[in-house]
N, C-alpha and C positions, 0 to 999 in steps of 0.2 A: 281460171277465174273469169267471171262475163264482166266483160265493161259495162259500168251503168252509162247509159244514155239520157242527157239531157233532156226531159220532157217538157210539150209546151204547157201541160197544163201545171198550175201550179197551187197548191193545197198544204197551208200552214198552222199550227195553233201553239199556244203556248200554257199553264196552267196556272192562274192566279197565287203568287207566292202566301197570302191569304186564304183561303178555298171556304166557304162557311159549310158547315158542317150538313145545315136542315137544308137552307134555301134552293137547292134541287128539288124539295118538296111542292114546289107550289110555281118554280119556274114557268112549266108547261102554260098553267094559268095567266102569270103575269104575259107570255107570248101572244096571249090570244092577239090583240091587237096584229101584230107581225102577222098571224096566220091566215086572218082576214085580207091584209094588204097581197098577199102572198098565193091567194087562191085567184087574185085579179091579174097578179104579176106572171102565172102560169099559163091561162088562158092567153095574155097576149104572146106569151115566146111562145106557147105550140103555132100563132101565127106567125107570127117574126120568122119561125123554124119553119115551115113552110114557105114565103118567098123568098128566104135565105135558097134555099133548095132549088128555084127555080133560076135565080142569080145565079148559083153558081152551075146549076147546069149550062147555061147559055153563056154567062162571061168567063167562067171560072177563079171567079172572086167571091167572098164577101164581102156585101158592102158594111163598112166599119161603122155607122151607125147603127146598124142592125146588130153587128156582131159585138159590140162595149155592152149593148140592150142587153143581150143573151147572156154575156160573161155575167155583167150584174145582176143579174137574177140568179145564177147560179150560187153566187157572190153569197147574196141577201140569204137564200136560202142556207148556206153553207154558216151564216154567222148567224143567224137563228136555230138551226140543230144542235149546234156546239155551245148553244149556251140555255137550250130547253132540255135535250134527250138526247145529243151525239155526244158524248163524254164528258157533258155538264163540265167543262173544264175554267169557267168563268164564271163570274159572279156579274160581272160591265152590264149591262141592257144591252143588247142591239141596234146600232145607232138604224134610224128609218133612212136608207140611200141607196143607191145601185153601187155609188161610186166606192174605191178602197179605201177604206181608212187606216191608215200605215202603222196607227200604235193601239187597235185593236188586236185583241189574242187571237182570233182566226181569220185568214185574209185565204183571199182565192183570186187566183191571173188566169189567163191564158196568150200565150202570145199569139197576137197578131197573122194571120199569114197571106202572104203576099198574092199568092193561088191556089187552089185546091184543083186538085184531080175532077173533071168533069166525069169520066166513069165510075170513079169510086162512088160519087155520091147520090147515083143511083142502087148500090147496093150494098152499103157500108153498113149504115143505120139500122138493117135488120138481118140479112144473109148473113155479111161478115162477122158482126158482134152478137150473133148467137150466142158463141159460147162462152163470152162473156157478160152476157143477160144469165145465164145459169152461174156464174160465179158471184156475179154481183146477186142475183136473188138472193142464194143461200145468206152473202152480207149481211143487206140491212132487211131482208123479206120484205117490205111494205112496197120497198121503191125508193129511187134516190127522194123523191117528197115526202116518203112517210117513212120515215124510219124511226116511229116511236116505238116505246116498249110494248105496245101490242103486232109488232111486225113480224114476230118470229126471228128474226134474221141471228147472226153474231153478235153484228154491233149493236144492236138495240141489249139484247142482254148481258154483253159483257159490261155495257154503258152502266147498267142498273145494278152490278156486281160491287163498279166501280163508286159509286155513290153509296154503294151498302157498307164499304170498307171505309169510306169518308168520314160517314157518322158515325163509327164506332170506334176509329182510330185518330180523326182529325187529318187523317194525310192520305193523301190521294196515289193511291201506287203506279209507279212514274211505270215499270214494265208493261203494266197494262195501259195505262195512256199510250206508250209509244206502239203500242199494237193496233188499237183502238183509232189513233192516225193511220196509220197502213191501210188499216181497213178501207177509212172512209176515205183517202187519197184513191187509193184502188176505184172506188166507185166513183169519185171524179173526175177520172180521167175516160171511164167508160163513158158518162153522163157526155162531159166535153166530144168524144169519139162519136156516138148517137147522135146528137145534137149537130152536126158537121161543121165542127169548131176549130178540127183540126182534121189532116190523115195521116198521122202518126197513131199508128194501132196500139191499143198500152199493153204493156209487156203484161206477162202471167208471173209479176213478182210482187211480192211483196215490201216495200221502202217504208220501213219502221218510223217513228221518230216525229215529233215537232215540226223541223225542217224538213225543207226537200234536201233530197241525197245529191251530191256534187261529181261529177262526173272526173274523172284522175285529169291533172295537167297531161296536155299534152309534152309528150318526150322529145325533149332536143336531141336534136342530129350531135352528134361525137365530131368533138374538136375533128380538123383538119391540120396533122403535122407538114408541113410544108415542105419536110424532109425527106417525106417520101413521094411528094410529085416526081414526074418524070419530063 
């Protein structure tokens, strides 16, 4: 059995004990606003994402105001798909902030890190996460920004499976939400990895579920009978 490893990124949702049945109908529409703010917010991380790059080649830091910038846009975009087209799993609005909001149903972190690898981040962002630019495509096809139902990908269709079973049953099928998070977990830890958010490279697994998965306690050392010192 593999040990799960702790990841810095981190990617959560949970599904409205309520769910309305239609209101996935016309969400995309009410987002517009978000989508708008959202096309401004992109534009500056691809530059943020550029001196970040340069920073860290020369200090081998990022600098934390650039890097909260980065995570919160990742953030914003992360609570606007979960609640237009990434598993419709909320009914809440979007609150407009970079910052977390802790009793919103989809939250996004990454921790902090103290240094980054100045080689890697010359060749992380594209050599290295090739092959996981061809995992995450097949995902959401559009891109981590476009993963609406015209994206082709998994998640956009299983998204729209999952709202088709909403309205005809009233309940939202938790196996497929917990798949559906894999998914898009998966694509945010590539997104974080791209972005030189972290160099922890994201595993080729799949972590199901709402939550993030909890890595086992660590194992205590086995008493010491004193009886058998010598």
């Amino acid at each position: 059995m593999v040990a799960v490893v702790a990841s810095p990124v981190r990617l959560e949702a949970s599904v409205d004990p309520r769910l309305s049945r239609w209101m996935w109908l016309v969400k995309w529409l009410l987002a517009l606003p978000h989508y708008i703010v959202l096309v401004f917010l992109w534009i500056a991380f691809t530059v943020v994402t550029v001196i970040a790059f340069f920073a860290v080649l020369f200090t081998a830091r990022y600098p934390r105001p650039l890097f909260d910038f980065s995570v919160g846009v990742l953030r914003w975009n992360w609570r606007v798909g979960y609640y237009a087209h990434t598993a419709l799993g909320t009914d809440r609005y979007p609150p407009f902030t970079l910052a977390d909001v802790p009793d919103y149903p989809a939250r996004f972190d990454v921790a902090y890190p103290e240094r980054l690898s100045r080689g890697l981040v010359l060749v992380k962002w594209w050599l290295l996460a090739i092959p996981q630019y061809i995992v995450v495509g097949m995902i959401v096809g559009g891109g981590w920004g476009g993963d609406d139902w015209r994206g082709g990908g998994l998640l956009p269709f299983l998204s729209l499976v999952a709202v088709v079973i909403l309205l005809f049953t009233a309940r939202y099928p938790r196996r497929l939400f917990d798949f559906l998070i894999g998914l898009a977990r998966w694509a945010a830890r590539v997104a974080a990895y791209a972005a030189l958010l972290t160099d922890q490279y994201p595993p080729f697994r799949l972590d199901q579920g709402g939550q993030e998965p909890s890595p086992p306690p660590a194992a205590s050392p086995p008493p010491t009978d004193p009886l058998t010192k010598v």
